[in-house]
BAMI-445847 format. One record per atom (N, C-alpha, C, O): residue in three letters; x, y, z. Coordinates in steps of 0.2 Angstrom, whole numbers, plus 5000, padded with zeros to 4 digits. Each point is the difference from the previous one (the first is absolute). Layout:
BEGIN
ALAXYZ;...
This chain:
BEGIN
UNK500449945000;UNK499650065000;UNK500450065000;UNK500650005001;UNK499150054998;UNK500550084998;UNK499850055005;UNK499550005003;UNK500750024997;UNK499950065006;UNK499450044997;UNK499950004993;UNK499950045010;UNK499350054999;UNK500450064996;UNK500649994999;UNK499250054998;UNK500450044996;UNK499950075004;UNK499550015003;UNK501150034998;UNK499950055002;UNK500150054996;UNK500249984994;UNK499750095007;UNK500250074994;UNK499850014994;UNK499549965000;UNK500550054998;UNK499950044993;UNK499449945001;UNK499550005003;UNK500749954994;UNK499649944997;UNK499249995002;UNK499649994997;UNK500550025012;UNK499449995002;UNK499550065000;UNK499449995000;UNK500850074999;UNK499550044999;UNK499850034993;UNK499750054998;UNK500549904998;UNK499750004993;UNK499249995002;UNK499750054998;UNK500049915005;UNK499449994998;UNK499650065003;UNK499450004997;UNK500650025005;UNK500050075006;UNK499950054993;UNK499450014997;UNK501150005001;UNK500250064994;UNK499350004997;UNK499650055001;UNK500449894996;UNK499550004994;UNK499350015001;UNK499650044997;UNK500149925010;UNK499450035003;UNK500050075001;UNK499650034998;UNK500849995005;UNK499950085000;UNK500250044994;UNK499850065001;UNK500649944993;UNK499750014995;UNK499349994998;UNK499750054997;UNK500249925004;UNK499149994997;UNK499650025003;UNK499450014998;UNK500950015011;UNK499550045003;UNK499750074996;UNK499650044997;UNK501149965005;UNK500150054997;UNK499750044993;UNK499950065000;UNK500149904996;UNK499750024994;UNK499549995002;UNK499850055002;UNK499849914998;UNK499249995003;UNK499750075004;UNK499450014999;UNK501050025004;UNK499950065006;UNK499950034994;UNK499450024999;UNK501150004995;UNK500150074996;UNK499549994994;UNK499950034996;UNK499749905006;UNK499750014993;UNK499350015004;UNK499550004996;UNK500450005011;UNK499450005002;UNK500050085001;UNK499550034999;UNK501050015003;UNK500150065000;UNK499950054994;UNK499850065000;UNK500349914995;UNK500150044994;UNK499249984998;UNK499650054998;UNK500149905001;UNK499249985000;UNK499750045003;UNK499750044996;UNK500449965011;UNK499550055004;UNK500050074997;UNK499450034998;UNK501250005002;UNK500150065000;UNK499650014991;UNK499850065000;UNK500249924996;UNK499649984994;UNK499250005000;UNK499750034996;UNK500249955008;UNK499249985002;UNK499750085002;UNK499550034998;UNK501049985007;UNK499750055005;UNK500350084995;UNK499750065001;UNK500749944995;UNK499950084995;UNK499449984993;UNK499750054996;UNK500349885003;UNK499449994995;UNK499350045004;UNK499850054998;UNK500049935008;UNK499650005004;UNK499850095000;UNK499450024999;UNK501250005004;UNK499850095000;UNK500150024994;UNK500350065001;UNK499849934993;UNK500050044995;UNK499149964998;UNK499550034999;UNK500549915001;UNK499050024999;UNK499750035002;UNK499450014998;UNK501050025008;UNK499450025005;UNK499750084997;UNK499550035001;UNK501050004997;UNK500050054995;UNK499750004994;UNK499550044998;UNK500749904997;UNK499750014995;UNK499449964998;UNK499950014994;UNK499749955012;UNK499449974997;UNK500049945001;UNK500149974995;UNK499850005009;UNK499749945004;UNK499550014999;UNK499749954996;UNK499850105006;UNK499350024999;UNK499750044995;UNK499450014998;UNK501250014999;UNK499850044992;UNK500350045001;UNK500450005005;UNK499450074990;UNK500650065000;UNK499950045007;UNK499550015003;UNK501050004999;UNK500150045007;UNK499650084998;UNK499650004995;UNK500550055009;UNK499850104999;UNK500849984998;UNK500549965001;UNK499250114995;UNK500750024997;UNK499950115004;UNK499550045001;UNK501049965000;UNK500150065004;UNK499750064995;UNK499950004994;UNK499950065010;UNK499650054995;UNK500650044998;UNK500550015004;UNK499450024991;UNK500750054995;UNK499750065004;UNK499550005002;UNK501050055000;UNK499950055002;UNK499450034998;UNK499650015005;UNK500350014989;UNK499150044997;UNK499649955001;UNK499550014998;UNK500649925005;UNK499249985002;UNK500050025006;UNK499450035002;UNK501349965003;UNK499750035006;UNK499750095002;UNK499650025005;UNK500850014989;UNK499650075000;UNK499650014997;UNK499950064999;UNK499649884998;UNK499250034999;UNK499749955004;UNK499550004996;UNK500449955008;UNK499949965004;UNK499950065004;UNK499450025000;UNK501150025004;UNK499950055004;UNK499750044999;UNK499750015005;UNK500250024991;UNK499850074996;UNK499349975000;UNK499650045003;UNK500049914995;UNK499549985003;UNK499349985004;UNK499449984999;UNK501350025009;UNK499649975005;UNK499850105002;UNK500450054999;UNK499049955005;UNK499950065004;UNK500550005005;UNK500249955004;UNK499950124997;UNK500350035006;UNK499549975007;UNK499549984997;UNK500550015007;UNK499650015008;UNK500250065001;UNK500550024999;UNK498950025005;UNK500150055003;UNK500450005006;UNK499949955004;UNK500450094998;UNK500350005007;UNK499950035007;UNK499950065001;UNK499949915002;UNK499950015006;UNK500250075005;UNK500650014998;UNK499350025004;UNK500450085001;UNK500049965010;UNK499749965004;UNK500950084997;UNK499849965008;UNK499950025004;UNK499750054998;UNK500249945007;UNK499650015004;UNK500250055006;UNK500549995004;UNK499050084996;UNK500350065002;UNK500150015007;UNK499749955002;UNK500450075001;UNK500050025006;UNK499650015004;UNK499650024996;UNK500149985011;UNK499450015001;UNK499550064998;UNK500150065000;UNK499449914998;UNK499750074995;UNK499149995001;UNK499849955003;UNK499850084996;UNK499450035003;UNK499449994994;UNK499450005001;UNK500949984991;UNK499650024996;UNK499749954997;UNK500249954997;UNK499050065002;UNK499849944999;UNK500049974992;UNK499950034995;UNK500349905005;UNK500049964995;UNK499349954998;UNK499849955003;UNK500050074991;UNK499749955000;UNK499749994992;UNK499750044997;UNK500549894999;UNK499749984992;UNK499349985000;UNK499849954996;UNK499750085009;UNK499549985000;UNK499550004993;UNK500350024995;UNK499049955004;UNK499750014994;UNK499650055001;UNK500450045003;UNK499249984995;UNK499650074999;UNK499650015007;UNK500049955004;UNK499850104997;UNK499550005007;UNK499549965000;UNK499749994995;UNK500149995011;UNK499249985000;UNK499849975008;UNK500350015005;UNK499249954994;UNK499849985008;UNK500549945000;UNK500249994994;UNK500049975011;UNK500349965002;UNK500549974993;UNK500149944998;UNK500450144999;UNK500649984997;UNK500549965002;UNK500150005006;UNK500249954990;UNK500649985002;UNK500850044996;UNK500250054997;UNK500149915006;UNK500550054996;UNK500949975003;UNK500049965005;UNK500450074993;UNK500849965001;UNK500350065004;UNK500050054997;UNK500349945007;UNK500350045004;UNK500849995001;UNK500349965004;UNK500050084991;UNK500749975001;UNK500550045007;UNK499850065002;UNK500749905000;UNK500349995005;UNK500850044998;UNK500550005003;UNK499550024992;UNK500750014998;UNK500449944997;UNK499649984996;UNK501049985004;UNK500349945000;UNK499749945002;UNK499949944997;UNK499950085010;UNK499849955005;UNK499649964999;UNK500149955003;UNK499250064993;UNK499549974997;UNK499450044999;UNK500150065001;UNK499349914998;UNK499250024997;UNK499849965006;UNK500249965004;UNK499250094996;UNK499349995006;UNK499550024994;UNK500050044996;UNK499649915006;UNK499449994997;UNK499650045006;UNK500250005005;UNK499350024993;UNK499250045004;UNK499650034996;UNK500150034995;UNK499349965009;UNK499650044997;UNK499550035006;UNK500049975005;UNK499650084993;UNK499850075006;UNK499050004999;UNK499650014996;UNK500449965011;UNK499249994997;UNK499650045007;UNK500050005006;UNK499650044991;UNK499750065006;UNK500650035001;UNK500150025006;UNK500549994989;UNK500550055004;UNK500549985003;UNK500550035001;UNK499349905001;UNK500749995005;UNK500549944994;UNK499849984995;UNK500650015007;UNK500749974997;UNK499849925003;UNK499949995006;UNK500149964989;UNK500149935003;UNK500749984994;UNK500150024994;UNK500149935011;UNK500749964997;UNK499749944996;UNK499549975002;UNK500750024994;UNK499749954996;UNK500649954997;UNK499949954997;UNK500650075005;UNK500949954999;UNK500450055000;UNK500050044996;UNK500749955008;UNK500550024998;UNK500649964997;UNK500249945001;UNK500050094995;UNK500649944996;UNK500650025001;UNK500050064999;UNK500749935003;UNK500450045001;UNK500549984994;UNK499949964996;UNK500650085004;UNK500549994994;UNK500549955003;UNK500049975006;UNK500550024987;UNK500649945002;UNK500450035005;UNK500150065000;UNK500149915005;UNK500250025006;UNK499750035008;UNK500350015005;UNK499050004992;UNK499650065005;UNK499149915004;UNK499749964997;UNK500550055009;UNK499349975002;UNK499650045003;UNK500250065002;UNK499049914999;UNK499650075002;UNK499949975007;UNK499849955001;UNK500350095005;UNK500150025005;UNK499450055004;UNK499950054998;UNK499749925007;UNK499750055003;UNK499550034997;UNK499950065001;UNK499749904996;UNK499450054995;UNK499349985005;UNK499749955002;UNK500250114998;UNK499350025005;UNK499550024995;UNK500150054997;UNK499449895002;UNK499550044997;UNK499450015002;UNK499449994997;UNK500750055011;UNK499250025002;UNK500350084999;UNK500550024997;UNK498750005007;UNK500150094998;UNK499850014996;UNK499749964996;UNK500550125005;UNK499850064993;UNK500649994995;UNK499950004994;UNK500749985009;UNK500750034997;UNK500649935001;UNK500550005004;UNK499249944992;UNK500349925000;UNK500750034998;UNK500250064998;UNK500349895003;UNK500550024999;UNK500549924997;UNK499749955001;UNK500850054997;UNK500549964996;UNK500750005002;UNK500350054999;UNK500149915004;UNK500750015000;UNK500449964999;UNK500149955004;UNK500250074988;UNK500449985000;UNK500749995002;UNK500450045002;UNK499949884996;UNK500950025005;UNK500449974995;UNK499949964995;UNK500650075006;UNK500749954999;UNK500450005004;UNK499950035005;UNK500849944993;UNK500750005003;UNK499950105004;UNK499950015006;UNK500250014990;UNK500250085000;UNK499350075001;UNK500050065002;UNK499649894997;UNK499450064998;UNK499449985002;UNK499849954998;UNK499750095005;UNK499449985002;UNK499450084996;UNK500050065002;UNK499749924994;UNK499450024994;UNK499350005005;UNK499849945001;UNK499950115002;UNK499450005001;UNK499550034996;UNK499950075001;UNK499749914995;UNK499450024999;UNK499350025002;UNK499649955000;UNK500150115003;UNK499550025004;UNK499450004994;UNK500250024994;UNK499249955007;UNK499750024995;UNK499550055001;UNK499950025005;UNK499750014988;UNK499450035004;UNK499750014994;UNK500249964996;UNK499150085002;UNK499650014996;UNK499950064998;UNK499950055004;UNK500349954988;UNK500050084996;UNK499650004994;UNK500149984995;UNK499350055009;UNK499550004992;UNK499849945001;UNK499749984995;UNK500449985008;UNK499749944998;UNK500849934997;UNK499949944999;UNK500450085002;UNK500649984998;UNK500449975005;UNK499950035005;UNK500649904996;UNK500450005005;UNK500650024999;UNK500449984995;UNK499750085009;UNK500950044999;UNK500349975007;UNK499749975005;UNK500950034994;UNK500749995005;UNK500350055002;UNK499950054997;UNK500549955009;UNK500650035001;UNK500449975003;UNK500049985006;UNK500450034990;UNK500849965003;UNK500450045004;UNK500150065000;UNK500149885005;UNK500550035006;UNK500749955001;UNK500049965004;UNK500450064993;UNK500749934999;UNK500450045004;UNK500150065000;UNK500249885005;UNK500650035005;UNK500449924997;UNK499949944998;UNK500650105003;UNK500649934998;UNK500350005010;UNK500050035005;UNK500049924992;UNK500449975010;UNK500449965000;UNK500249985005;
């Protein structure tokens, strides 16, 4: 019998498997990485049919040039005394919109003269707080982080008018 073989010889067989790992490895790497750039470029060009193609400059400026303006809001003034109101024409038991400034719209309408609440809405950021609707003279308060919007109501001509009294705190 012959002795076991030692050095070079013995790790011949070694060599060759991990060659092959080895290729195996790069051909699984080079696949993946294959799959996965096919993969996002359909994702672009239509898997599902033609993608949006981006607007040319002159579409977005008549895109634009076509939507209306929104009017803007003017903010809301400092405490002031003067009555506001979009109400409808006069009459018995008018209703009518009572704006708040920023803060929101109160709905009322004035029946025998006096002011009833009929909803307050407050705007984005503002909740309605403290609204008392007995009396001659119901009242609305709105808040925010910074700002508290009181609306007093009353009847004019038959109309319901406001007056705003805003303290920031």
């Amino acid at each position: 019998m012959s002795p076991p073989e030692t050095g070079r010889a013995a790790r011949r067989p070694h060599r060759g498997r991990t060659i092959t790992l080895l290729a195996l490895w790069s051909a699984a790497v080079v696949g993946a990485t294959l799959v996965g750039l096919t993969a996002v470029g359909a994702i672009g060009s239509g898997i599902v049919g033609a993608g949006q193609q981006p607007l040319s400059r002159s579409e977005v400026d008549a895109r634009l040039a076509s939507v209306p303006v929104p009017g803007t809001v003017p903010p809301v003034p400092p405490a002031t005394a003067a009555p506001t109101s979009a109400a409808t024409p006069a009459g018995p038991g008018t209703t009518g919109v009572v704006t708040a400034g920023s803060a929101g719209t109160v709905v009322a309408r004035c029946v025998n003269g006096v002011a009833q609440v009929i909803t307050a809405t407050p705007a984005q950021g503002y909740g309605v707080h403290g609204e008392q609707e007995s009396g001659d003279r119901p009242r609305v308060r709105f808040e925010s982080d910074g700002t508290r919007v009181e609306v007093r109501l009353s009847c004019q001509d038959g109309r319901p008018v406001g007056q705003l009294r805003v303290d920031d705190h």
